[in-house]
GUNUKOL-273738 format. One record per residue: residue number from 1; residue in three letters; x, y, z of N, C-alpha, C in turn. Coordinates in steps of 0.2 Angstrom, whole numbers. Layout:
+------+-------+--------+---------+-------+---------+----------+-------+--------+---------+-------+
: fiba : lumlo : n.east : n.north :  n.up : ca.east : ca.north : ca.up : c.east : c.north :  c.up :
+------+-------+--------+---------+-------+---------+----------+-------+--------+---------+-------+
:  NUM :   ala :      X :       Y :     Z :       X :        Y :     Z :      X :       Y :     Z :
...
+------+-------+--------+---------+-------+---------+----------+-------+--------+---------+-------+
% end
This chain:
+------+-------+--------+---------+-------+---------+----------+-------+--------+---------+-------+
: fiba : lumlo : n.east : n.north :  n.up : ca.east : ca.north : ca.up : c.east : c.north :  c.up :
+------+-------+--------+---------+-------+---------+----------+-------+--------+---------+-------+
:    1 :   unk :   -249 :      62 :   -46 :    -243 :       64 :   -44 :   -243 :      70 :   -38 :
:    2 :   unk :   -239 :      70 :   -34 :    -239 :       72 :   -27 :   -232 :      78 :   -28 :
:    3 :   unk :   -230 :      81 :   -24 :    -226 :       83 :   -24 :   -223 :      91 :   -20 :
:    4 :   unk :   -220 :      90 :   -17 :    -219 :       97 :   -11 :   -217 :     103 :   -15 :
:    5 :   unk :   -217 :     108 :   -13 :    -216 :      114 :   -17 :   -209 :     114 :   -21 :
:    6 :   unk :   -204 :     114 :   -17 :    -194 :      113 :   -19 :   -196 :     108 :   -25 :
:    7 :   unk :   -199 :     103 :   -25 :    -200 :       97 :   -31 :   -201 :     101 :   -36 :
:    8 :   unk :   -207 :     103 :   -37 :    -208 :      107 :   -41 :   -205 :     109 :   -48 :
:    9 :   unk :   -202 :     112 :   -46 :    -194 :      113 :   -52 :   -192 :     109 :   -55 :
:   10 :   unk :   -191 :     104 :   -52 :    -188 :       96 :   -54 :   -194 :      92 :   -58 :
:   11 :   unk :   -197 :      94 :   -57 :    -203 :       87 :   -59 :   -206 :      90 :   -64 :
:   12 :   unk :   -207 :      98 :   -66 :    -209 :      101 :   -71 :   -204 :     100 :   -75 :
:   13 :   unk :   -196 :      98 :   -76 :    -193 :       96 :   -80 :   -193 :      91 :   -82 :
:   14 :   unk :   -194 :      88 :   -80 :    -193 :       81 :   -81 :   -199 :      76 :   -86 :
:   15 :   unk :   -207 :      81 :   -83 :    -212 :       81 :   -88 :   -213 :      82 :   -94 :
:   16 :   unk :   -209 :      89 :   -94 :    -208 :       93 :  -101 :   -202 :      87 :  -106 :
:   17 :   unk :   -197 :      88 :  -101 :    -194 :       82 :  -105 :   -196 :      78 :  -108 :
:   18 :   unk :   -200 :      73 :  -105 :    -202 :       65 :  -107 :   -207 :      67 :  -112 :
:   19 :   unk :   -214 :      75 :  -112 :    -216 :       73 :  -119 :   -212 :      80 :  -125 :
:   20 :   unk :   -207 :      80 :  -123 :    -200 :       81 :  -130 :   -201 :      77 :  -133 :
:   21 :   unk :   -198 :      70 :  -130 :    -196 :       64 :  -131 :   -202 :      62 :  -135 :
:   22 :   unk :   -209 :      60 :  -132 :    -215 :       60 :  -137 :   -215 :      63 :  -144 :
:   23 :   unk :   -215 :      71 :  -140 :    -215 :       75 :  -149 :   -210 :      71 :  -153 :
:   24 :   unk :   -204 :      72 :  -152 :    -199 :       72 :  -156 :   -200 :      63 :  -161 :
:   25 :   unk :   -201 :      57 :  -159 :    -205 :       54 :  -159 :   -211 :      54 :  -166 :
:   26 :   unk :   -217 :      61 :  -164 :    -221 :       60 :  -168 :   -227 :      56 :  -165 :
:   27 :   unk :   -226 :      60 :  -157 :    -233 :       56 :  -153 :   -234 :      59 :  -147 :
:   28 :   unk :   -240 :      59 :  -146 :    -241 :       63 :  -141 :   -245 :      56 :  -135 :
:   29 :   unk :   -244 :      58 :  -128 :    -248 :       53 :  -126 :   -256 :      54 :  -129 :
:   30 :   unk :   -260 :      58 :  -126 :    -266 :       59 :  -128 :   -268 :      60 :  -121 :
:   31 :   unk :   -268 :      57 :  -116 :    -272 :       59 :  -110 :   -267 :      60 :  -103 :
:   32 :   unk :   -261 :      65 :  -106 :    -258 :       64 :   -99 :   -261 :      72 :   -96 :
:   33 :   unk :   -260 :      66 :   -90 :    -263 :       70 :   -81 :   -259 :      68 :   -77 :
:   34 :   unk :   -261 :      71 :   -72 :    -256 :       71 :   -65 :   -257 :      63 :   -64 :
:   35 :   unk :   -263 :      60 :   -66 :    -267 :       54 :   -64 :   -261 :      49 :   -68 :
:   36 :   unk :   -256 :      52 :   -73 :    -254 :       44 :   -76 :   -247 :      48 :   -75 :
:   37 :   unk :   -245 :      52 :   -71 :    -239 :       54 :   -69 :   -237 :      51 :   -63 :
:   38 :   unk :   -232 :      46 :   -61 :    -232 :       42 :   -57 :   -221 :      48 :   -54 :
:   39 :   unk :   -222 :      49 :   -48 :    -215 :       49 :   -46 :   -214 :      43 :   -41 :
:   40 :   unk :   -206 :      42 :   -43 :    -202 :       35 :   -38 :   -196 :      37 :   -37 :
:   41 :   unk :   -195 :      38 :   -30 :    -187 :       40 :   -30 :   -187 :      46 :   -32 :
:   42 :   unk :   -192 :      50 :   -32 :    -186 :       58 :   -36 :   -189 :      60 :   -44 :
:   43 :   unk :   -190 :      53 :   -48 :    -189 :       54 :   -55 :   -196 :      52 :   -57 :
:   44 :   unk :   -201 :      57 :   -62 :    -206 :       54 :   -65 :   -207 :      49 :   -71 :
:   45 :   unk :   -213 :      44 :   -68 :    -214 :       40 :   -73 :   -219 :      38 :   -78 :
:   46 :   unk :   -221 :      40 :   -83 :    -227 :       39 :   -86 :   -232 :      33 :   -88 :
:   47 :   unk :   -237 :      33 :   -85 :    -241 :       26 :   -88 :   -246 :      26 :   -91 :
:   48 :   unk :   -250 :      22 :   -95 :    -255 :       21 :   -99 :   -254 :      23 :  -104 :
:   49 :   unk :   -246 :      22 :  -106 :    -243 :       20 :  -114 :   -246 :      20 :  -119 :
:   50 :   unk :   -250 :      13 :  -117 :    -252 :        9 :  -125 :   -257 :      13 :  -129 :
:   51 :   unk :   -258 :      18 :  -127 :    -265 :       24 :  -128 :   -262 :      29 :  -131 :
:   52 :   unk :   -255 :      29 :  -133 :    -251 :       34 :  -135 :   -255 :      36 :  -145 :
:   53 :   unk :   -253 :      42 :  -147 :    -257 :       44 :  -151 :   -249 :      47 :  -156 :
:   54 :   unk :   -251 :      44 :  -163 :    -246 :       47 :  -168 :   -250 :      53 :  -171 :
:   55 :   unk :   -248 :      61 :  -168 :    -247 :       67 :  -169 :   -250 :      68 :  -177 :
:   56 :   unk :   -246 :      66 :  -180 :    -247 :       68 :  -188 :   -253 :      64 :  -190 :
:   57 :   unk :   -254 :      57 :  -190 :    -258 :       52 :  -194 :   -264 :      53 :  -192 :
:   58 :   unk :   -263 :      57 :  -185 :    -273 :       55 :  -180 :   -275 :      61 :  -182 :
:   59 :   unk :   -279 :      64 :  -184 :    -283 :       70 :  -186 :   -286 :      74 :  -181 :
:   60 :   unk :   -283 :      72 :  -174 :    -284 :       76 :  -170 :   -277 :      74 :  -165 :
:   61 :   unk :   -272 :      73 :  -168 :    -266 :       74 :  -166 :   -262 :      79 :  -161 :
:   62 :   unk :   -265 :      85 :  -165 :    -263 :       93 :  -163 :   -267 :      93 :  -156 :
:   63 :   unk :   -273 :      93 :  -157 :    -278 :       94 :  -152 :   -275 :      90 :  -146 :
:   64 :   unk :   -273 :      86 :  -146 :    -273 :       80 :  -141 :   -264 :      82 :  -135 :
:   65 :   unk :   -262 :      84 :  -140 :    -256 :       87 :  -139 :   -257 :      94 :  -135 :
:   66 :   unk :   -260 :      99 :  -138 :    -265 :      104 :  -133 :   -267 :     102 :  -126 :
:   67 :   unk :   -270 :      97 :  -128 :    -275 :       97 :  -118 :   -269 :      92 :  -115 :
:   68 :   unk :   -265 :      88 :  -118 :    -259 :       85 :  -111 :   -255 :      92 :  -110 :
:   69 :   unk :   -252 :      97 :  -114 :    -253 :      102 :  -110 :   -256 :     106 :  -107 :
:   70 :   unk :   -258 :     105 :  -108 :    -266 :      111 :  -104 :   -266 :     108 :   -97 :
:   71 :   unk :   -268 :      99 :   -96 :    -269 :       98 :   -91 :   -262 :      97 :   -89 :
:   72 :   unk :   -258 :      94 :   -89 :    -250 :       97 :   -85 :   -249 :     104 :   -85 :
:   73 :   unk :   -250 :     109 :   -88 :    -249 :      115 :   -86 :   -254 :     118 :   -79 :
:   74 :   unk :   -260 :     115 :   -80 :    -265 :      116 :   -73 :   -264 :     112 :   -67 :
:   75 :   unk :   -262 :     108 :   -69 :    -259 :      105 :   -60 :   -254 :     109 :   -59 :
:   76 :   unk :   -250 :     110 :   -62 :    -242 :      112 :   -60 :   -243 :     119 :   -58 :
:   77 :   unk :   -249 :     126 :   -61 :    -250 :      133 :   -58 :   -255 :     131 :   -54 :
:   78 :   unk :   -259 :     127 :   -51 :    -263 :      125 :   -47 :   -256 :     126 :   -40 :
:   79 :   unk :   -250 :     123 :   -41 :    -245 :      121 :   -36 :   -239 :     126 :   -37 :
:   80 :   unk :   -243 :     134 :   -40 :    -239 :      140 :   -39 :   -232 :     137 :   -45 :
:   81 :   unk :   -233 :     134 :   -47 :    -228 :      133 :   -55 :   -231 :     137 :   -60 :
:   82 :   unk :   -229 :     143 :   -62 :    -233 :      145 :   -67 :   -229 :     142 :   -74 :
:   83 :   unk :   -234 :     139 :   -78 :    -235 :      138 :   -87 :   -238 :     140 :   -91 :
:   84 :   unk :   -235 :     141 :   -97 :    -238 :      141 :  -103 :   -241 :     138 :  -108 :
:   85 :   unk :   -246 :     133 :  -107 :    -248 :      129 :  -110 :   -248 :     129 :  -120 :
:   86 :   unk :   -251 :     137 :  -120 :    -251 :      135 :  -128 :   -241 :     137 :  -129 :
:   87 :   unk :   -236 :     141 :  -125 :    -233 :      139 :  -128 :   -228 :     133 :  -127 :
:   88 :   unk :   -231 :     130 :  -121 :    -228 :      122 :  -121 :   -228 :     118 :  -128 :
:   89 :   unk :   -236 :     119 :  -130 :    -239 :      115 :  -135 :   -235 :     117 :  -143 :
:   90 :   unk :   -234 :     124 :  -142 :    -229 :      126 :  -148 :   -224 :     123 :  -149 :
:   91 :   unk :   -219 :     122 :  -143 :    -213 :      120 :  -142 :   -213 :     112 :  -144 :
:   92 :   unk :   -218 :     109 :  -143 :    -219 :      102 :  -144 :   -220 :     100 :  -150 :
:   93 :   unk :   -223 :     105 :  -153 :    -226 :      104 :  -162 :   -218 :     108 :  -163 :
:   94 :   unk :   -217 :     111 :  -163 :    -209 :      112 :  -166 :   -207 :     106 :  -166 :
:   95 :   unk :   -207 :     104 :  -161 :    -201 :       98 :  -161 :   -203 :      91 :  -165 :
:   96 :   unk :   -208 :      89 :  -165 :    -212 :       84 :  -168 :   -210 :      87 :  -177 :
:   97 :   unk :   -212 :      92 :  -176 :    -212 :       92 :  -184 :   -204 :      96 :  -187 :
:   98 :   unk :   -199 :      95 :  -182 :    -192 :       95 :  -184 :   -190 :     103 :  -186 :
:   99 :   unk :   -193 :     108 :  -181 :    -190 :      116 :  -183 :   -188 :     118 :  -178 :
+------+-------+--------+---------+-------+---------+----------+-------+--------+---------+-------+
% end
């Protein structure tokens, strides 16, 4: 995923968005990276789906939820976005487990 600085903002939104959608769900991707963050037109698209991980049943659910944080938060402060990875990760597990 490429992106000009003014992007930025937008794009970090729209990340955090799509893995809401995952928590809330009860899934995390498990290897998201800039590398499976596709933007077209404006708007990001996620790939390498089928790889996706159900949060609660995998026993390493939590952990897998952590580092697509960790790594979406390091690309984005690498590009002067600053984030909070662990507390993105809190806010995802909020929402995955409905509080």
């Amino acid at each position: 995923m490429r992106a000009s600085a003014h992007e930025l903002g937008d794009l970090w939104e729209q990340v955090v968005e799509l893995m809401r959608i995952f928590a809330r769900a009860g899934y995390a991707h498990g290897d998201l990276s800039p590398y499976n963050l596709l933007v077209h037109h404006g708007r990001v698209v996620v790939i390498d789906v089928p790889q996706i991980v159900d949060i609660v049943s995998n026993p390493r659910g939590m952990e897998l939820v952590e580092r697509d944080c960790l790594n979406v938060c390091s690309w984005f402060t690498r590009r002067g976005l600053e984030c909070d990875p662990a507390e993105l990760s809190g806010e995802l597990m909020a929402e995955a487990f409905g509080r």
